[in-house]
C-alpha positions as CSV (number, residue, x, y, z in Angstrom):
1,X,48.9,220.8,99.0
2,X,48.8,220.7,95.6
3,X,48.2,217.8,93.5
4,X,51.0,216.8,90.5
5,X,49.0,215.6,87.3
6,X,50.4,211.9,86.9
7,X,52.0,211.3,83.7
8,X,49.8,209.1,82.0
9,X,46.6,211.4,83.5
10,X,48.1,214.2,81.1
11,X,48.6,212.2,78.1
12,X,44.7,210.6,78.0
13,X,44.0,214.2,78.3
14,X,46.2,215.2,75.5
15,X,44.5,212.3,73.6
16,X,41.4,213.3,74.5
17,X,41.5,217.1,73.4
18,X,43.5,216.1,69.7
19,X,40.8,213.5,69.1
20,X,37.7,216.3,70.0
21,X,39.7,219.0,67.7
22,X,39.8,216.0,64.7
23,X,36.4,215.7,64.7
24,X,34.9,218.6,65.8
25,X,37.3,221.0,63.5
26,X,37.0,219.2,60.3
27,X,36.2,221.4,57.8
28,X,33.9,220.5,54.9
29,X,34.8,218.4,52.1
30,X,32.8,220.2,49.7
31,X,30.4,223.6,50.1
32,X,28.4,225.6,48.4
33,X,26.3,228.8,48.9
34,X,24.7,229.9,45.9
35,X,26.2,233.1,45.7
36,X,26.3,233.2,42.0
37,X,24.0,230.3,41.6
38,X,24.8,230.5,37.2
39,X,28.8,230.4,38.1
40,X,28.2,227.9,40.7
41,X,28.8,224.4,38.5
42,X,25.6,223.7,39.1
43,X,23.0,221.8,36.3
44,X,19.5,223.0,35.9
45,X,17.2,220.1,34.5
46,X,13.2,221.4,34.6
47,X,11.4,218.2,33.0
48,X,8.3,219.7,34.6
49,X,5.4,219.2,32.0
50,X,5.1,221.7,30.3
51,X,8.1,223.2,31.3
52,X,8.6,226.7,33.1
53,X,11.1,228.0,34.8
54,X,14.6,226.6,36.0
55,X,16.0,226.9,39.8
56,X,17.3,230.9,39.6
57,X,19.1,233.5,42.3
58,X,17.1,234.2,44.9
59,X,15.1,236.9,45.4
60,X,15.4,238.6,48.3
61,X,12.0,240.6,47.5
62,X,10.4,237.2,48.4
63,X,13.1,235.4,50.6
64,X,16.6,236.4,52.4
65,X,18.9,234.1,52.0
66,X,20.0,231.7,55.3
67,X,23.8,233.2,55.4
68,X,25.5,235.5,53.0
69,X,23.9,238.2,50.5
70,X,20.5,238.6,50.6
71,X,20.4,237.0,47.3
72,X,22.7,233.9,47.7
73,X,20.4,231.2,47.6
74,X,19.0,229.3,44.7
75,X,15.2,228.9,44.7
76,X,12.0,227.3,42.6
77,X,8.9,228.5,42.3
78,X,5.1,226.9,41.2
79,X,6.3,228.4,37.8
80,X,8.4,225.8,37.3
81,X,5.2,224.3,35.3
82,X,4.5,226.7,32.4
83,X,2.0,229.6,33.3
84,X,2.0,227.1,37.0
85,X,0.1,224.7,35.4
86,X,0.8,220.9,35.2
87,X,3.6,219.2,37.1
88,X,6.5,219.9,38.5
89,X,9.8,218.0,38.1
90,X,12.5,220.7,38.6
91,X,16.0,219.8,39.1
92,X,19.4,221.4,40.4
93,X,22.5,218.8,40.5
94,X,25.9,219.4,41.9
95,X,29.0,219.1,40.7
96,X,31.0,215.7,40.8
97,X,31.9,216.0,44.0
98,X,35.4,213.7,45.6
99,X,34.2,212.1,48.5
100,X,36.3,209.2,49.5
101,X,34.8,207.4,52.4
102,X,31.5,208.1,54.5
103,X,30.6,211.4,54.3
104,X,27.2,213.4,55.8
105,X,25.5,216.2,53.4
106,X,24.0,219.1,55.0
107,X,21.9,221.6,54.1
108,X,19.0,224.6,54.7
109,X,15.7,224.8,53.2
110,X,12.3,226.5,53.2
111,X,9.0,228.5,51.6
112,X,7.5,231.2,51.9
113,X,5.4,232.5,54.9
114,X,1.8,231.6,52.9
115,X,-0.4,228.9,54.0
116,X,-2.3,226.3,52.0
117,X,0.6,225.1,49.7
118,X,3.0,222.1,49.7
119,X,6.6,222.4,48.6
120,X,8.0,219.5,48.3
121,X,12.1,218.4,47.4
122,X,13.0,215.0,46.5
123,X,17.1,214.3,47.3
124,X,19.1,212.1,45.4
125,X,22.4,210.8,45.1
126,X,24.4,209.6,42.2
127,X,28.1,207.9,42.3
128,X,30.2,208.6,39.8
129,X,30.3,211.5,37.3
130,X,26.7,210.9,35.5
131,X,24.8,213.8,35.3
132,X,21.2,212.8,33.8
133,X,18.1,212.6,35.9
134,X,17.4,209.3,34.9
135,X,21.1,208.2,36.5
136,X,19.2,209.6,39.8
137,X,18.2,206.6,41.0
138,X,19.0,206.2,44.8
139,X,16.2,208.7,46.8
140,X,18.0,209.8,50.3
141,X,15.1,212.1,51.4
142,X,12.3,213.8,50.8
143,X,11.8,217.1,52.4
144,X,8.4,219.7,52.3
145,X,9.9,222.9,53.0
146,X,9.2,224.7,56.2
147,X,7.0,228.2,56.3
148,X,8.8,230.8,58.8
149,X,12.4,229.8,58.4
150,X,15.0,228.2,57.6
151,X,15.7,224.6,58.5
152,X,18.7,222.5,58.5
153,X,18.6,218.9,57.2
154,X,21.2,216.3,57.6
155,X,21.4,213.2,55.4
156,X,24.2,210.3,55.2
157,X,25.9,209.7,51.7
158,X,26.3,206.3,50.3
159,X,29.9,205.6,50.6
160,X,31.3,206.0,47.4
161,X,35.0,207.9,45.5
162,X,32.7,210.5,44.3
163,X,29.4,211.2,43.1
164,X,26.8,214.0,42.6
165,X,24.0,215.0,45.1
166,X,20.4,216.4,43.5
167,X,17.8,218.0,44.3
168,X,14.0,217.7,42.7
169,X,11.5,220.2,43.3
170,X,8.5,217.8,43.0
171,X,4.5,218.5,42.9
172,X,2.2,216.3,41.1
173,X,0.2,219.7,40.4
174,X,1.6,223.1,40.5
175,X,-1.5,224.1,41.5
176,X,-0.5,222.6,45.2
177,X,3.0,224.6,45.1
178,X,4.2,227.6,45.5
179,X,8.0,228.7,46.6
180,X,11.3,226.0,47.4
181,X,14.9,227.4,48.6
182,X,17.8,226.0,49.1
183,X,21.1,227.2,51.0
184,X,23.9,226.3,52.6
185,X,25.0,222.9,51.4
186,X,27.5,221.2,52.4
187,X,29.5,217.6,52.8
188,X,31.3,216.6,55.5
189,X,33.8,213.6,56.1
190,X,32.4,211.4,58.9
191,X,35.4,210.7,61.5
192,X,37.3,207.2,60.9
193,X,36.3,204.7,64.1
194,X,40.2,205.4,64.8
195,X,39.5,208.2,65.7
196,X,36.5,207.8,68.3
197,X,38.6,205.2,69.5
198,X,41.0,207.2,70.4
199,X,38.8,209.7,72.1
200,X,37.2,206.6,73.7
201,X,40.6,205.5,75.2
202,X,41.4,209.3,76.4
203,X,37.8,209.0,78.5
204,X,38.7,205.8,79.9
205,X,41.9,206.5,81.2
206,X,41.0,209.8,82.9
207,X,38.2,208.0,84.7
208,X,40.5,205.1,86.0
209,X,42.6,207.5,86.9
210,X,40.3,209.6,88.8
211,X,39.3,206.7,90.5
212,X,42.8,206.0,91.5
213,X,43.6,209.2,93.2
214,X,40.4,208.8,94.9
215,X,41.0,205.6,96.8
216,X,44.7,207.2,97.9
217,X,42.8,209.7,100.0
């Protein structure tokens, strides 16, 4: 004989499947994959000393890019420093970007496939609309960019209305670096605690109620 699904059994399930869908379908507050890296919004800061080259496109002579065009990635390079001599203090700053509320910034990153370097990327947030490296203040992570890959990174954002995120290819001597990328950023909203609570409460009550229809057997 078959077995009716008891009222309140179907609604924790409906709970439970809307809550899963909230979170896991939330799509990204802000993203961004470098596919025109000049029309992106973008700032280029290079206070390496002396200076070289700013972030540009990438190349896909030297890298393919993690998704998209072969190109659509923004990259730095030991040239950063003029001739790759001296240090290197390269930035690339986003937009102002509206966050509202806890948010989680994602994004891909790596070298080149050559040994015996260190490329390193300092990330920085920034509430608020200010723009200058000095404004940078609040260090969230420092990354050295993996050889044979791509890799993701994940950071939590300071709650705040809005603010910009930075990144600042870093080497105390150029001499040390060699290639950074970047692709695939993005910020996401972290789910309100309403709404694991409700996905809590969906899990609960299809467990009691599991256990109920066990012990009328």
């Amino acid at each position: 004989m078959k077995l009716s699904i008891p009222t309140h059994l179907g609604i924790a399930v409906l709970a439970l499947a809307c809550s899963t869908a909230a979170i896991a379908d939330a799509p990204p507050l802000y993203s961004q994959g470098f596919d025109n890296l000049a029309g992106s919004g973008w700032l280029l800061s290079n206070n390496s000393a002396p200076a070289g080259l700013s972030w540009f496109q990438g190349v896909p002579e030297s890298l393919s890019a993690q998704a998209g065009a072969a190109d659509s990635f923004a990259m730095a390079t030991y040239l950063s420093a003029l001739n790759g001599s001296g240090s290197i203090d390269n930035w690339l700053i986003s937009p102002e970007i509206a966050l509202n509320g806890a948010t989680t910034l994602s994004f891909w990153a790596r070298s080149e496939d050559t040994a015996g370097f260190s490329d390193t990327m300092k990330v920085y947030f920034n509430a608020g609309a200010a723009s200058s490296t000095a404004s940078f203040t609040n260090l969230l992570s420092s990354v050295t960019a993996t050889t044979g890959g791509w890799t993701q990174y994940s950071v939590a954002l300071p709650n705040a209305a809005s603010g910009r995120i930075a990144f600042d290819y870093f080497a105390a001597n150029a001499d040390s670096a060699n290639v950074i990328a970047i692709d695939s950023v993005s910020i996401t909203a972290v789910p309100e605690p309403t709404t694991y609570a409700l996905l809590g409460l969906g899990l609960c009550a299809i467990a009691a109620v599991r256990r109920k229809a066990r012990a009328q057997i």
